[in-house]
FIDOMI-735867 format. One record per residue (C-alpha): x, y, z. Coordinates in steps of 0.1 Angstrom, whole numbers, plus 5000, padded with zeros to 4 digits. Example, Ala and Ser with C-alpha at 12.3 -4.5 7.8 and 13.67 -1.06 7.14 Angstrom:
# FIDOMI-735867
((5123; 4955; 5078)) ((5137; 4989; 5071)) 
# end
This chain:
# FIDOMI-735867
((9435; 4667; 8192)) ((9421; 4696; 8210)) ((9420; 4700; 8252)) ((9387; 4686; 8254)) ((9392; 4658; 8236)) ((9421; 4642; 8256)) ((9395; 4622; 8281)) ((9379; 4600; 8254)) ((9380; 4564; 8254)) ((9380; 4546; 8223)) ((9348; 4532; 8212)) ((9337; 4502; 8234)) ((9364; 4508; 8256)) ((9354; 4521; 8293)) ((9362; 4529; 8325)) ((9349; 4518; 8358)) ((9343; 4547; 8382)) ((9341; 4545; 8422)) ((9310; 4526; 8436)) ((9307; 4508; 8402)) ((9342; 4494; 8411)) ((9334; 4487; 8443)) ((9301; 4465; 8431)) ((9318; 4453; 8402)) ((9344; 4440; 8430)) ((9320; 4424; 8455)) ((9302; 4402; 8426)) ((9338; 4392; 8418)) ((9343; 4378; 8450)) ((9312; 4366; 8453)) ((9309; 4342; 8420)) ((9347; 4327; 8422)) ((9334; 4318; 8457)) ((9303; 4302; 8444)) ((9323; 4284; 8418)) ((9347; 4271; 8446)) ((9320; 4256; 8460)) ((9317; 4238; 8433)) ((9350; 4223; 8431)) ((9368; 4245; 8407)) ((9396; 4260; 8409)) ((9412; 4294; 8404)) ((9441; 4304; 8379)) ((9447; 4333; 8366)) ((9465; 4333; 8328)) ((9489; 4361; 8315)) ((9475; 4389; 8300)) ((9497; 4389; 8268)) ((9511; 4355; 8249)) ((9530; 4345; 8219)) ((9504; 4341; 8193)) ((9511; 4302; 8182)) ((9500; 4302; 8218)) ((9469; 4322; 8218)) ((9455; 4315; 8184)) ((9453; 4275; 8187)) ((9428; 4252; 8192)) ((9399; 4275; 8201)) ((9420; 4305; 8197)) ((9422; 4300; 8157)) ((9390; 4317; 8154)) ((9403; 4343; 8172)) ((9429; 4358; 8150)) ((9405; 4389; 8138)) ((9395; 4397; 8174)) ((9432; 4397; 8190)) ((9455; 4427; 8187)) ((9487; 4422; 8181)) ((9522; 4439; 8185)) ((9562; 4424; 8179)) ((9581; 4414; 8213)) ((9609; 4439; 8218)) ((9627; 4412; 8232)) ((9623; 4383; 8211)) ((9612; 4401; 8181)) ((9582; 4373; 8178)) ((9546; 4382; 8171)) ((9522; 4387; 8204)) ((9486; 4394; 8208)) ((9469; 4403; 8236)) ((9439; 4380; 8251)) ((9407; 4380; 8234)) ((9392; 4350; 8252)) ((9407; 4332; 8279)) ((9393; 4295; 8270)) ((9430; 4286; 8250)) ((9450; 4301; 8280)) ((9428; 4278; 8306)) ((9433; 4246; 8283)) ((9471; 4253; 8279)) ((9472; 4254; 8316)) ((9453; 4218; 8322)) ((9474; 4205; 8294)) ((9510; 4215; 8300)) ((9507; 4224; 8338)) ((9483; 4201; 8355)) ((9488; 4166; 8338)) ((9461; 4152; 8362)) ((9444; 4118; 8351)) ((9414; 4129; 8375)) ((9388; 4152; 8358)) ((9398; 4191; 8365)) ((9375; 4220; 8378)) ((9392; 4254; 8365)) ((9374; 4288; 8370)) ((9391; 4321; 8358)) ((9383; 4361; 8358)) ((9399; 4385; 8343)) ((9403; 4416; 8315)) ((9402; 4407; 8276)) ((9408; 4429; 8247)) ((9390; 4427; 8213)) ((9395; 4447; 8181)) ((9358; 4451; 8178)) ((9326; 4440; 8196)) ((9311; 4411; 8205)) ((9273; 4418; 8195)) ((9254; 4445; 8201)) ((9262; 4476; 8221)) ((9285; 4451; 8242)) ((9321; 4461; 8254)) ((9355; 4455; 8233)) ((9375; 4449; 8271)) ((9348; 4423; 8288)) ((9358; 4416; 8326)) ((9355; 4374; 8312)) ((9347; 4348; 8339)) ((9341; 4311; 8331)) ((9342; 4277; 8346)) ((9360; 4249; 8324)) ((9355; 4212; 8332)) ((9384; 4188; 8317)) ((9384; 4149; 8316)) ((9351; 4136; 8317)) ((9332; 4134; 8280)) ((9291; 4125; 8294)) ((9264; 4143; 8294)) ((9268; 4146; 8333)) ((9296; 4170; 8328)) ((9280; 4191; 8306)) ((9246; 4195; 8327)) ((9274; 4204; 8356)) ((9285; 4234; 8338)) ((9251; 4246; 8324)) ((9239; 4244; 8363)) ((9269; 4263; 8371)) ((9260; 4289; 8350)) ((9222; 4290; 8360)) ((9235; 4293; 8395)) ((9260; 4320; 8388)) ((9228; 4340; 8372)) ((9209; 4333; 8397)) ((9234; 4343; 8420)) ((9236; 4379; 8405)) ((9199; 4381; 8407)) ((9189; 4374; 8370)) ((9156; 4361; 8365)) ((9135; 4346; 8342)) ((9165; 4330; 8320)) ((9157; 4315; 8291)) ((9180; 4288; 8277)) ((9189; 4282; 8240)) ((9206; 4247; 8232)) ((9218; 4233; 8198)) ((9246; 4207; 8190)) ((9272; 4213; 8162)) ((9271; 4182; 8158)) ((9242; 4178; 8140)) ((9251; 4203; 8109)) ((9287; 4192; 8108)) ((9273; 4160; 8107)) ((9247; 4171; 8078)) ((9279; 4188; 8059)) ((9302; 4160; 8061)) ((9272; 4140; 8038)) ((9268; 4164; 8020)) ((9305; 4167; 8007)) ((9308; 4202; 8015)) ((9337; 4226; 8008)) ((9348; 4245; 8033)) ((9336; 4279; 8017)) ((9305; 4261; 8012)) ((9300; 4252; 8048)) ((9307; 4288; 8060)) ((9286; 4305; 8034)) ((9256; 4281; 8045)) ((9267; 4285; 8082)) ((9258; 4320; 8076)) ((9227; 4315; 8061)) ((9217; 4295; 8087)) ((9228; 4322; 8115)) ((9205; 4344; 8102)) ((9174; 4321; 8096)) ((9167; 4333; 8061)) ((9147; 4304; 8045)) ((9141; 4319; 8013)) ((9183; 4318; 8004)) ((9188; 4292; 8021)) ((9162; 4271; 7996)) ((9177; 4292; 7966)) ((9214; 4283; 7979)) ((9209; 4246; 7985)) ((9188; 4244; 7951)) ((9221; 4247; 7932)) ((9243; 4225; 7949)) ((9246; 4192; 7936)) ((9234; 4175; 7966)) ((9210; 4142; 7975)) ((9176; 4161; 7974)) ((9166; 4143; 8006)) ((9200; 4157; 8025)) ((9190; 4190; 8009)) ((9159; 4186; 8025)) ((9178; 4179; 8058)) ((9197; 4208; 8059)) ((9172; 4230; 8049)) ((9154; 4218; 8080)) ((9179; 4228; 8103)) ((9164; 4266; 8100)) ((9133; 4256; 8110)) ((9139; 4233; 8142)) ((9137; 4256; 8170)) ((9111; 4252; 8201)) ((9103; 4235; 8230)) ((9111; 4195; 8239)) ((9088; 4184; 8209)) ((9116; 4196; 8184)) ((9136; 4164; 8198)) ((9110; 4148; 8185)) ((9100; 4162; 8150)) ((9145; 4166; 8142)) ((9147; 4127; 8151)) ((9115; 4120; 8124)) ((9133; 4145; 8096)) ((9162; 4132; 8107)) ((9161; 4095; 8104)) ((9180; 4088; 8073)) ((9213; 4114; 8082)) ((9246; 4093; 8091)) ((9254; 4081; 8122)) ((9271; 4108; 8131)) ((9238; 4133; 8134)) ((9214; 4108; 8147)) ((9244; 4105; 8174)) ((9248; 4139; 8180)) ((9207; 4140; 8182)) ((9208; 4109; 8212)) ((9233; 4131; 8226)) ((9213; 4164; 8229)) ((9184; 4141; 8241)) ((9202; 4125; 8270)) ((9209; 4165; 8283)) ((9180; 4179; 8277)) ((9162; 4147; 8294)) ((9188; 4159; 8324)) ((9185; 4193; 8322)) ((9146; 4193; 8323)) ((9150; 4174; 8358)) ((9174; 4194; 8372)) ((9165; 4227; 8355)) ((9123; 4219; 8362)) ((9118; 4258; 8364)) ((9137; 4269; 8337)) ((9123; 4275; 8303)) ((9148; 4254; 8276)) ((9145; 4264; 8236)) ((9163; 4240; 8214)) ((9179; 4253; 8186)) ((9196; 4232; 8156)) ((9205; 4261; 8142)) ((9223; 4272; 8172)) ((9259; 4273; 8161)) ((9278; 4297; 8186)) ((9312; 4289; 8187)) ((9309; 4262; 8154)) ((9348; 4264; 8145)) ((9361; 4249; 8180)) ((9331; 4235; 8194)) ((9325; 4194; 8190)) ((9297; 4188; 8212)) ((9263; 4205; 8226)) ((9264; 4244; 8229)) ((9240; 4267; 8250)) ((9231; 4305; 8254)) ((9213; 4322; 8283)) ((9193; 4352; 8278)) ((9170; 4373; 8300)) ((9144; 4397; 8289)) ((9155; 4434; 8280)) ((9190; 4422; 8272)) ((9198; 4418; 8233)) ((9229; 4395; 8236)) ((9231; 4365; 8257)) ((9250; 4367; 8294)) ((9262; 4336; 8292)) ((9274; 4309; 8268)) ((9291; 4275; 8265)) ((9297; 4241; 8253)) ((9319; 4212; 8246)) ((9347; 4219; 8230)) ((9370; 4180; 8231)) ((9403; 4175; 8226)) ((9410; 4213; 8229)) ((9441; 4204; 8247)) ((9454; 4182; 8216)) ((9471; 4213; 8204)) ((9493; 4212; 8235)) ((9499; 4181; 8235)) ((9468; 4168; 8258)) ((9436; 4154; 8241)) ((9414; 4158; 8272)) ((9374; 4162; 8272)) ((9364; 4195; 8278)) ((9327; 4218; 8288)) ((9323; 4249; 8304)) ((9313; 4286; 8299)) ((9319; 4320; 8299)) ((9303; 4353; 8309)) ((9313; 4392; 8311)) ((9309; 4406; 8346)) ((9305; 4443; 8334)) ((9275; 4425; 8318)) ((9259; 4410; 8345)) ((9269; 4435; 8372)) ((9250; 4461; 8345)) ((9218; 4434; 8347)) ((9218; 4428; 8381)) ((9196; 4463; 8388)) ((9219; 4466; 8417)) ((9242; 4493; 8397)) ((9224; 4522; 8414)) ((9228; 4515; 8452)) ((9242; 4537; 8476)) ((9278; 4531; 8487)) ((9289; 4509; 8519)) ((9284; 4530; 8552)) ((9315; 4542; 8570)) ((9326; 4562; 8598)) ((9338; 4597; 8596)) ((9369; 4607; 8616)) ((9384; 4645; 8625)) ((9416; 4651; 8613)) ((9435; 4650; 8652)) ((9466; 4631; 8661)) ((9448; 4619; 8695)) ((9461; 4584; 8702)) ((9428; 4574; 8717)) ((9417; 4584; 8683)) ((9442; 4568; 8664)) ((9439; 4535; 8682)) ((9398; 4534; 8679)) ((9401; 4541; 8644)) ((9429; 4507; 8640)) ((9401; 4486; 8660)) ((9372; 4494; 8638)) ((9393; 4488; 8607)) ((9403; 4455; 8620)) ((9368; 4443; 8621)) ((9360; 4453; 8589)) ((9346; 4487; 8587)) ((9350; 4516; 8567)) ((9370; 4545; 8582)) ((9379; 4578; 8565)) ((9401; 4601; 8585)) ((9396; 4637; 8579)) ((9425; 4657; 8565)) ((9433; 4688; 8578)) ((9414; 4719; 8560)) ((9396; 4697; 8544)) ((9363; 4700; 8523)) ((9331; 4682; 8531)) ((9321; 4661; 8561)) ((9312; 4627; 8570)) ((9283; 4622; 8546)) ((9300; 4643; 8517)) ((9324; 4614; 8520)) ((9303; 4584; 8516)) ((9295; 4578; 8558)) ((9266; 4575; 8577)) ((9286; 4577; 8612)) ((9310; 4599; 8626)) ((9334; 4595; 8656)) ((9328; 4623; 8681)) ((9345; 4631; 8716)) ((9317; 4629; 8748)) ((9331; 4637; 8779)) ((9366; 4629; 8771)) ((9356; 4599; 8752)) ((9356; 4587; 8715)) ((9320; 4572; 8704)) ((9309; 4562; 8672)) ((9272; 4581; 8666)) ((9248; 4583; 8637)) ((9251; 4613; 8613)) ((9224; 4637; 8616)) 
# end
């Protein structure tokens, strides 16, 4: 590797640089606040876990993303985190044991071996909200409020939401006697809407031709609130299994729609993010100019069972490099601050500990130094009038 080569990063790995740390910092702060407000609460899992650990429940359809590496000390396999869901559920199974539903909100650094969509990063800053214990629909319109809120918060607007239900097509499969490579080579299909193979596919099965007609539907179920209506008509001979996973993606989108009034929702049967784990409703927020969605989540029961602790689960996740990118606020100057000379004058010394205290930003001059007061990020300086130390505005 030549000289000039020693300061690149791996692809879709990156850096954060002063002022965007800063930012990226502040908008931490700001959205574990906002979910505190909401009741949940903060934990923060290990970066690095055994990998019966990490790749369980959720985690199984992880294995490709995680890297992994042998424990010098144990000689056991490891991986490091590639989503932080498992870790959060191992913690409100094995640690918690409250009977109560649970609130849990986390941040932190994941690694991936390759990207998550397009153009996005393979070492996300994750964030996400996790609600345990309670398995209505009034849990999962919590979280997907949460996560309108947290968007909101970062100033993101016009979100659009997209919301499906696995358990409609698992439901569909099930009937239809599926093998598991079937499933996943029609779950693919289905991902990428291609109606043409998906007719050709389901033409050679040896299937009901009413269920094929069914799941060939999925593909084509996407809109407004009407879809409700149109999937319960195509719909009204599948098990009882889809036409209760349909009642239940009614009953939250009737709740959504009242407490969401202003936000566009798009229902999607074909929505299948997170199919492997998830049990239950699943939803994607996107905003215009972005390609990828900022935020996703869903229900996900009995994630805990793995653990040792079938609980009900919902939440979400988002990646704060994401949204602090979106926000529009990447750009903005830095804080102000005050300047200082580079002079061992107590009177100096002791103004300089007082305006620290109350929360400014002081940068002391060192001696010989180059660049003044604004060439180090201040709009102030501290000069000496008539033997006294004042704080005045840089000219």
């Amino acid at each position: 590797m030549s000289d000039s080569d020693r300061w690149l990063l791996p692809e879709g790995i990156e850096e954060v640089l002063p002022g965007q740390a800063e930012r990226l910092e502040s908008l931490r702060r700001r959205l574990l606040d906002l979910f505190q407000c909401w009741g949940y609460e903060l934990v923060v899992p290990p970066l690095i876990e055994y990998l019966e650990s990490l790749l369980t429940g959720s985690g199984n359809d992880l294995g490709l993303q995680t890297f992994k590496l042998i424990d010098q000390l144990s000689g056991r396999m490891m991986g490091v985190r590639a989503d932080m869901t498992p870790q959060v559920a191992r913690i409100e199974a094995n640690h918690l044991q409250r009977q109560e539903p649970v609130r849990l909100c986390y941040m932190g650094t994941v690694l991936r071996t390759d990207s998550d969509g397009f153009a996005s990063s393979r070492s996300p800053m994750q964030l996400g909200a996790e609600l345990y214990g309670h398995a209505g629909v009034e849990a999962d319109v919590e979280v997907l409020c949460l996560m309108l809120e947290m968007l909101d918060s970062v100033g993101l607007s016009d979100v659009h939401l997209d919301i499906g239900h696995v358990g409609i097509y698992r439901g569909l499969a099930r009937s239809a006697r599926l093998t598991a490579a079937q499933e996943s080579e029609f779950f693919d299909l289905l991902q990428r809407k291609a109606r043409p193979e998906i007719e050709t596919y389901l033409g050679a099965l040896d299937i009901d031709a009413e269920l094929r007609g069914m799941l060939a539907a999925i593909a084509t179920l996407n809109g407004g609130s009407e879809v409700l209506d149109i999937a319960a008509e195509v719909l009204r001979s599948a098990g009882q299994e889809v036409l209760d996973a349909l009642a239940n993606l009614r009953q939250i989108a009737d709740a959504a729609a009242q407490r969401l009034p202003d936000t566009p929702l798009y229902y999607d049967l074909a929505e299948l993010r997170g199919y492997h784990y998830k049990t239950g409703v699943v939803f994607a927020a996107f905003v215009p100019g972005c390609g990828q969605e900022v935020a996703r989540g869903g229900r996900y029961d009995d994630i805990g069972a793995v653990f040792g602790r079938a609980r009900p689960a919902t939440g979400f996740g988002a990646d704060l490099k994401l949204l602090m990118r979106l926000s529009g606020k990447e750009h903005e100057d830095l804080p102000s601050g005050v300047f200082a000379p580079a002079e061992d004058d107590q009177m100096l010394l002791q103004l300089i500990a007082a305006l620290r205290r109350q929360g400014e930003r002081v940068v002391q001059a060192l001696p010989g130094q180059r660049g003044g007061a604004v060439a180090m990020g201040c709009d102030r300086q501290l000069n000496q009038v008539d033997g006294e130390w004042r704080v005045e505005t840089v000219r």
